[in-house]
C-alpha positions, 0 to 999 in steps of 0.5 A: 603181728606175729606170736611166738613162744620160747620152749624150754630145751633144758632142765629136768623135765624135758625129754624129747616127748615134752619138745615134742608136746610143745610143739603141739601146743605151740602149733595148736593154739595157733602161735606163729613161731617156736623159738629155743635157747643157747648153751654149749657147756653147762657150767656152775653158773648156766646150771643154776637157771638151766641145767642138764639134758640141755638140747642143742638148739640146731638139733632139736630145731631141725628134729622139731622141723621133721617130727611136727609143728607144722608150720611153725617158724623155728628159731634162736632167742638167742644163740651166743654167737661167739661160741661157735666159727662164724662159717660153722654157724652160716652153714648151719643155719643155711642148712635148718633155712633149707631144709626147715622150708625157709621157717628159720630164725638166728636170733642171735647175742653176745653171751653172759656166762664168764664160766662158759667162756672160760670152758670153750677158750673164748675171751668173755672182754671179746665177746662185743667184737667177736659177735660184730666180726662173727655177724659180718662174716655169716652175712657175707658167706650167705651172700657169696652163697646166694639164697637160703639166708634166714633172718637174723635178729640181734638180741640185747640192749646196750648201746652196742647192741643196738649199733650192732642190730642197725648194722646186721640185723633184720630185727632188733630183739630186746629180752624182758623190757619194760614197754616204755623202755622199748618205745624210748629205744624205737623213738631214738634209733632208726631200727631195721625192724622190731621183734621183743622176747617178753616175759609171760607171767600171768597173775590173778590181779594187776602188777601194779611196779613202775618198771613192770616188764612186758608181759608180767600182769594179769591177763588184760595187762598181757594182752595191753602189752601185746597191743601196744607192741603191735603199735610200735611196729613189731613184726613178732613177739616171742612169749618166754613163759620160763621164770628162771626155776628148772623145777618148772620143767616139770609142770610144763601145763600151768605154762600151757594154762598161761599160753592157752589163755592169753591166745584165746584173749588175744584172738578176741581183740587183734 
């Protein structure tokens, strides 16, 4: 099983010097795959939790894959699909596939921010349909092309999503659930394949809620839940060490602290 990371490509304190101090880390605590996030305008309610400078994630992904990482898997968690043309967003991934030497991930989903919708003139009730045409016509332009298709794992939890990563996905990829939550899901449903985004908090004693997310817990906790999920079948998991506060794009260490004990813990026992 795979680890990654998603990296924060917005807020206050990230500038192209803490992408690139990410990567490093990432890289050097032997993590598999650096993933980033989606917004195209930042409205009232996207700036609440991710503010401006926000990276564009095709830009810093294909910057990234120039300026080091090594060789780091890249990808999205997750692009909101309806905000761009489908055929924009395959020759933009076919293009990172290529030249990324086939690192490339399309973690894809539908979007929540009304507000942005309304900015780039998309139907927010559309969004559900949109993402299925638009995944449809991305899967058959790489087709008619030949080669150079990254994987794509479809994000969200609903049913329709779930629907939506049988059809076209490699992997589903569930964001910040509960374990239980995530066996039940499996136990029902023929998945082409499983790849969570989970949380990373990391505190001093046990979490004890009864729908702790993945992730959230003291360190044996975080490595439990990596356990269990490799016991599942997951192929990937992707730590997101943000909490939601821009201002902690100004102290990227402690979630370093975070990532470098978890990954030592981990390499003990997997």
């Amino acid at each position: 099983m795979q680890l990654g990371v998603n990296v924060p490509n917005f807020g206050p304190g990230t500038d192209p010097g803490v992408l690139r101090e990410w990567a490093r880390v990432v890289a050097g605590l032997g993590f598999d795959l650096l993933m980033v996030s989606d917004h195209v305008a930042v409205t009232p309610d996207v700036a609440e939790r991710y503010p401006e400078p926000f990276y564009d994630p095709f830009t810093t992904l294909s910057w990234l894959a120039g300026t080091g990482g090594g060789e780091l898997r890249l990808g999205t968690t997750v692009l909101v699909l309806p905000y761009r043309h489908p055929l924009l967003v395959a020759r933009m991934a076919s293009s990172l596939q290529r030249l990324s030497g086939g690192r490339f991930v399309l973690g894809v989903g539908v979007g929540w921010a009304r507000q942005e919708f309304d900015a780039l003139g998309v139907p927010f009730g559309a969004r559900g349909r949109l993402t299925d045409e638009y995944l449809a016509v991305v899967r058959d332009t790489w087709r008619a092309e030949g080669g150079a298709a990254p994987a794509v794992w479809v994000g969200g939890h609903s049913a329709a999503a779930i629907r939506r990563a049988v059809e076209f996905g490699d992997a589903w990829h569930p964001l910040r659930l509960p374990v239980a939550r995530m066996r039940s899901v499996l136990a029902d449903h023929a998945l082409p394949g499983f790849a969570p985004r989970i949380a990373l908090r990391l505190s001093d004693a046990p979490v004890r809620e009864a729908e702790r997310p993945a992730g959230v817990g003291d360190l044996e906790q975080i490595v439990g839940d990596l356990g269990e999920l490799r016991g599942l079948g997951a192929q990937a998991v992707v730590l997101d060490p943000y909490h939601g506060d821009p201002a902690q794009t100004r102290r990227p260490e402690a979630a370093w602290r975070a990532l470098t004990a978890v990954a030592e813990r981990w390499g003990t026992v997997s």
